[in-house]
C-alpha positions as CSV (number, residue, x, y, z in Angstrom):
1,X,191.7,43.9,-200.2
2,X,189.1,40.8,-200.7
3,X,189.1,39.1,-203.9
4,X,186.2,39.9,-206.2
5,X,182.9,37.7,-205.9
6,X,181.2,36.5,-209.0
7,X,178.3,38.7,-207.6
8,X,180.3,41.3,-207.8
9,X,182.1,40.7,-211.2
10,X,178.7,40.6,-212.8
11,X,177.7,43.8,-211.2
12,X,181.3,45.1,-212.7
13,X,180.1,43.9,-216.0
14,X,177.1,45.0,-216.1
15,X,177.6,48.7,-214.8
16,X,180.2,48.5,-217.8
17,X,177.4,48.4,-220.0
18,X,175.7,51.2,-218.5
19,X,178.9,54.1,-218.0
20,X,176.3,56.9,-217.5
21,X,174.7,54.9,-214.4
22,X,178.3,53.8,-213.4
23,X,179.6,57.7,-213.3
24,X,176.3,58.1,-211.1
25,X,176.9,55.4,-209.0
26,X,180.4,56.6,-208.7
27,X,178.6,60.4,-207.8
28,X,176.6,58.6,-204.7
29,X,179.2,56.5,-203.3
30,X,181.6,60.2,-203.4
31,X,178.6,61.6,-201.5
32,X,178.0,59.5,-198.9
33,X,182.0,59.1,-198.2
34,X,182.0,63.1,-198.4
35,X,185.2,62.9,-200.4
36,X,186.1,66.4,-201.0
37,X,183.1,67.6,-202.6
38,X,183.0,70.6,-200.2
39,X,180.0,69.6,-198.9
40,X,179.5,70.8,-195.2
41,X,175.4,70.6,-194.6
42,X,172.6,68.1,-194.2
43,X,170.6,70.5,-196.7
44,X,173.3,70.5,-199.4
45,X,174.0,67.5,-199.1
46,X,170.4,66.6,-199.4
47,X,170.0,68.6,-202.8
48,X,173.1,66.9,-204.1
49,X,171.6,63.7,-203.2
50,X,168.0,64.2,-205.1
51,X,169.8,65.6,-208.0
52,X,171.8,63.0,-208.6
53,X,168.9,60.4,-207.9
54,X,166.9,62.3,-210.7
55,X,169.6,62.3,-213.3
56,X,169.7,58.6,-212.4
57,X,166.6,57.8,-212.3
58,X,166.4,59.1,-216.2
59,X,169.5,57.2,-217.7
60,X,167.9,54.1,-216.0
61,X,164.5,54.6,-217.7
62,X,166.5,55.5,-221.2
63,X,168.5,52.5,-221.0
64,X,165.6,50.8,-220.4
65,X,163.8,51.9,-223.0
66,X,166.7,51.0,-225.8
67,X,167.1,47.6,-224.2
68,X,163.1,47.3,-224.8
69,X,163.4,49.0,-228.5
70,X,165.6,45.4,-229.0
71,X,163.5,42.6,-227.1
72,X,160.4,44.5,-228.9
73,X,161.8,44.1,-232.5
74,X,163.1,40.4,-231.6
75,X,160.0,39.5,-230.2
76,X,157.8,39.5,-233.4
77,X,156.9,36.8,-235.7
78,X,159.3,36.2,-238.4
79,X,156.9,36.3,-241.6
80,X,158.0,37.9,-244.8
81,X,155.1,40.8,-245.0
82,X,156.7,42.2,-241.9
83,X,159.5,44.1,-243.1
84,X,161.3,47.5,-241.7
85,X,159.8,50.9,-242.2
86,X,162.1,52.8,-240.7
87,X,163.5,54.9,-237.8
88,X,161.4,57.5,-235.3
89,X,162.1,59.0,-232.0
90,X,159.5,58.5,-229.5
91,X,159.9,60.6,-226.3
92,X,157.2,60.8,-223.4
93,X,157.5,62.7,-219.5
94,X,158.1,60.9,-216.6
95,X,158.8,61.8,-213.0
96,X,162.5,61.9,-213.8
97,X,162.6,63.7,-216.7
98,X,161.8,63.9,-220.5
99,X,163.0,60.4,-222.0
100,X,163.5,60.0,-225.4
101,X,164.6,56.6,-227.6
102,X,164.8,55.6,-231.3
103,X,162.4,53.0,-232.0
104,X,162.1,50.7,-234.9
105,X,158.9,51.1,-237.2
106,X,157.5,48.0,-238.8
107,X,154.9,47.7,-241.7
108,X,152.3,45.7,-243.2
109,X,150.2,45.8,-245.9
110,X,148.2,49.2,-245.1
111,X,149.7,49.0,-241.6
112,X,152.2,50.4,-239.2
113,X,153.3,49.6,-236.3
114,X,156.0,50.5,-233.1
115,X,155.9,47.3,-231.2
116,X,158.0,49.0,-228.3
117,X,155.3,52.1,-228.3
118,X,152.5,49.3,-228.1
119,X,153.9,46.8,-225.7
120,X,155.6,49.6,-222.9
121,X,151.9,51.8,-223.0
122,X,153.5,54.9,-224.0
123,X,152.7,57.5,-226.7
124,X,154.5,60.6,-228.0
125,X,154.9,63.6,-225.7
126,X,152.7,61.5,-223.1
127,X,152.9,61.4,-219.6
128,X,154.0,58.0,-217.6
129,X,150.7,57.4,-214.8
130,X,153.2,58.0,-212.0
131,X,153.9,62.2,-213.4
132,X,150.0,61.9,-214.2
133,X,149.8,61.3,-210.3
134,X,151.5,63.9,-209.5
135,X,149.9,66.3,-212.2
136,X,146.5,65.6,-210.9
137,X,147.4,66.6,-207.3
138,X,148.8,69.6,-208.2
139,X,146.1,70.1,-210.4
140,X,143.1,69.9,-207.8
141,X,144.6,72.2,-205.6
142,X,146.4,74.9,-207.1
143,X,145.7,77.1,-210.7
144,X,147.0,75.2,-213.9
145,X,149.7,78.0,-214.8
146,X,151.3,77.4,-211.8
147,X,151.3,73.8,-211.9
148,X,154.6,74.1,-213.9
149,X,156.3,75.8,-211.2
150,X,155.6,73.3,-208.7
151,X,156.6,70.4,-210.9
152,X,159.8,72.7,-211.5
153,X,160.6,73.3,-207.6
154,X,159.8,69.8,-206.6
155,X,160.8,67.1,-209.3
156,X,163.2,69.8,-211.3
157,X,160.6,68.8,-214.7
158,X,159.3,71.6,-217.3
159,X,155.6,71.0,-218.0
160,X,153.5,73.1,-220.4
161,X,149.7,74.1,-218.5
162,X,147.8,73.0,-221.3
163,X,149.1,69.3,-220.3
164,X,148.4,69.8,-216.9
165,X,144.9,71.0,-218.0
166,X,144.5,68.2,-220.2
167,X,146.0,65.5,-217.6
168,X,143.7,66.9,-214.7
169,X,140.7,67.0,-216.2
170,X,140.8,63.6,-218.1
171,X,141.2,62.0,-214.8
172,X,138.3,64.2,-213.1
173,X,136.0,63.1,-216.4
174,X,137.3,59.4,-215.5
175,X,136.1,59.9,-211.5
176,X,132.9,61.4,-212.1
177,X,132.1,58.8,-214.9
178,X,132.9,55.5,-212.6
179,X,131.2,57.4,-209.8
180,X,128.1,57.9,-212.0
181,X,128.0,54.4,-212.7
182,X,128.4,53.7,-209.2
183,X,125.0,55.3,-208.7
184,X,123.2,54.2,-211.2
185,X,121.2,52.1,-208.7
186,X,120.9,54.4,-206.0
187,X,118.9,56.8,-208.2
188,X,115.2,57.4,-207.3
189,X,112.4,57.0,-210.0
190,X,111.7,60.6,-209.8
191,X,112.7,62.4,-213.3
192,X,115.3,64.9,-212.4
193,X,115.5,68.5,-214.2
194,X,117.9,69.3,-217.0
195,X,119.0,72.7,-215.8
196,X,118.6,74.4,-212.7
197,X,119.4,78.4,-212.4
198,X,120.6,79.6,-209.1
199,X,121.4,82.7,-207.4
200,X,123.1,83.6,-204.3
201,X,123.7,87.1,-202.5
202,X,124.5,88.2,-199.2
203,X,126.3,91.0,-197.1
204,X,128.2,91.7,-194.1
205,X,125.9,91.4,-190.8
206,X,127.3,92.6,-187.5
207,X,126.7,91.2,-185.0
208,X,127.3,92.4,-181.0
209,X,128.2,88.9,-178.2
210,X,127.7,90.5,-174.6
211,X,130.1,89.6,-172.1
212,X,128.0,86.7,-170.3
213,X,130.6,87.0,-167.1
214,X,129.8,91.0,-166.8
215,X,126.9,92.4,-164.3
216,X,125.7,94.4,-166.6
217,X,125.5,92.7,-169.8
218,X,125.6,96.0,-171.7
219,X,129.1,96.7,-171.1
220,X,131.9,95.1,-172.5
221,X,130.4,93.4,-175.7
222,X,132.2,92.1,-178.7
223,X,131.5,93.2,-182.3
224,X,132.3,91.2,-185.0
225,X,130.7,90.7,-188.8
226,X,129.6,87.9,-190.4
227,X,127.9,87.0,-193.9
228,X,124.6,86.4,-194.4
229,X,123.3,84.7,-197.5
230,X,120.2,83.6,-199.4
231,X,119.8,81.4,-202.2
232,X,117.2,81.5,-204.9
233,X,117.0,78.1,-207.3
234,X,114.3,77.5,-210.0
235,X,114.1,75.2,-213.2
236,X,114.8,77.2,-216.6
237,X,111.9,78.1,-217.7
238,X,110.5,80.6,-221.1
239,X,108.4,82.9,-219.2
240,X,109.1,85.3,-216.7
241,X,109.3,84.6,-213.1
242,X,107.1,86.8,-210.6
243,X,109.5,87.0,-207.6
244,X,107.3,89.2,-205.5
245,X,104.6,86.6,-206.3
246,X,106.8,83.6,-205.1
247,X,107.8,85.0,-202.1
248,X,104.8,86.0,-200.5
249,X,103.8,82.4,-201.3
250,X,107.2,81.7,-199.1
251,X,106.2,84.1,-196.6
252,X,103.5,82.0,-195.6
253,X,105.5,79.6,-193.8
254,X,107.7,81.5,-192.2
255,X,110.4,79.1,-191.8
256,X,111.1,78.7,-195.4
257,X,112.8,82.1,-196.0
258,X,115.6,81.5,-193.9
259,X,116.4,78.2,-194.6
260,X,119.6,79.1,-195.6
261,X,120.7,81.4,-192.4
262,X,121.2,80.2,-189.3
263,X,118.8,82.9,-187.3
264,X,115.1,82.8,-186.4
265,X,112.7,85.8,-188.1
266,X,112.6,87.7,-184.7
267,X,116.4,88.5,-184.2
268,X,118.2,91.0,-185.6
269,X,119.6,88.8,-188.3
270,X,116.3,88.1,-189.3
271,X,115.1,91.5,-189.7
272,X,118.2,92.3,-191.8
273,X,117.4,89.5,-194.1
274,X,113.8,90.7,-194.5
275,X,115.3,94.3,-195.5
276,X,117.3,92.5,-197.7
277,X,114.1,90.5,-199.5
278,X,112.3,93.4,-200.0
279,X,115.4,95.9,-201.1
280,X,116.5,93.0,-203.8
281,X,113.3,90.9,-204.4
282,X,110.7,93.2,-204.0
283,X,108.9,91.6,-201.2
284,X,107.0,94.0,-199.2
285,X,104.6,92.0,-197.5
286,X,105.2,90.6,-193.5
């Protein structure tokens, strides 16, 4: 056997200081050497491996956090106003886990203060900006209640939806506000409107695609349905809006009416949407 380096005596040391991250150090090294853990699979031991990076990955951010709890309390002025308040347990959520420390409270005249709180950027039952990360993808894509099932399956955290609520949509205010500043240049002069209402309908259309490699083009088509839709927008107004009135003045340029579908006035689509005008809108004229 090699003698010891003073590398490795100091690593000795200080994973002496640490015996929760020394246990899971010892965990790892039994994993990769597959020393009789019954572990036959890539899969399994895949799973063992992540959990025992997780439960790592907390008692390094806890023992962290008490060696910061020290420097933090060492690290203010000495001046004889500044004297000990007390004790209070600060815990936040990270991507590892829920970590949780004692920190020291200080006082001044009318003040408090938790230089560790202050100086690492945390704040009770907070979120570290990495799990915000994550929150917020989850977030945008699925329903907030089941959020906390993802975060469950994939990082093995429990997370309440109202945080999940509250993390995505602080950081969707926080896009659409630096993106409104953005734009603040590109704005025309024009004075925009307050509040537009808007309405949309449609239904189910079928239409028939002939067989273009057929002789006779009326054999051998293809039905299918699609949606059509229309879209009415106006500004909020007090009095009442004459629709008929509006659309014949529509009607008059022909194009207009079916801005929104895809078809000319002439096709069958077209003459579907004009049944639908005058069924829903009380158009009548042509």
């Amino acid at each position: 056997m090699l003698p010891l380096s003073q590398e490795d005596k100091e690593l000795i040391n200080q994973l002496n200081r640490h015996p929760d991250i020394k246990d899971r150090v010892k965990s790892i090294v039994s994993i990769a050497n597959n020393d009789g853990d019954g572990i036959v699979t890539a899969d399994e031991a895949e799973s063992r491996v992540i959990e025992e990076v997780r439960r790592m990955g907390n008692e390094v951010l806890t023992g962290w956090a008490e060696s910061r709890v020290e420097k933090a309390g060492e690290a203010l002025p000495s001046e004889e106003k500044t004297v000990r308040s007390g004790k209070k347990k600060i815990c936040w959520h990270s991507t590892f886990g829920e970590i949780d420390v004692i920190e020291q409270e200080y006082r001044q005249p009318g003040k408090r203060f938790r230089p560790f709180s202050e100086s690492a950027g945390i704040t009770c039952r907070g979120c570290s900006l990495p799990l915000q990360r994550v929150v917020t993808d989850f977030g945008a894509d699925h329903s907030f209640g089941r959020v906390p099932e993802k975060l469950k399956e994939h990082y093995g955290i429990t997370l309440s939806a109202s945080t999940v609520r509250a993390v995505t949509q602080t950081h969707a205010q926080h896009i659409y506000d630096r993106r409104k500043a953005e734009r603040i240049e590109e704005q025309p002069a024009v004075t925009g409107r307050d509040c537009v209402i808007a309405e949309t309908d449609g239904s189910m259309v079928p239409i028939v695609v002939p067989d273009k490699n057929a002789e006779d083009r009326r054999k051998g088509k293809k039905y299918s349905w699609k949606e059509a839709r229309l879209c009415f927008a106006h500004i909020l107004v007090k009095r009442r809006l004459n629709l008929e009135r509006n659309f014949r003045k529509v009607s008059m340029k022909r194009e207009r009416i079916f801005s929104t579908v895809p078809v000319g006035r002439d096709s069958v689509l077209g003459r579907i949407c004009i049944q639908w005008v005058t069924e829903h809108r009380g158009f009548t004229g042509r």
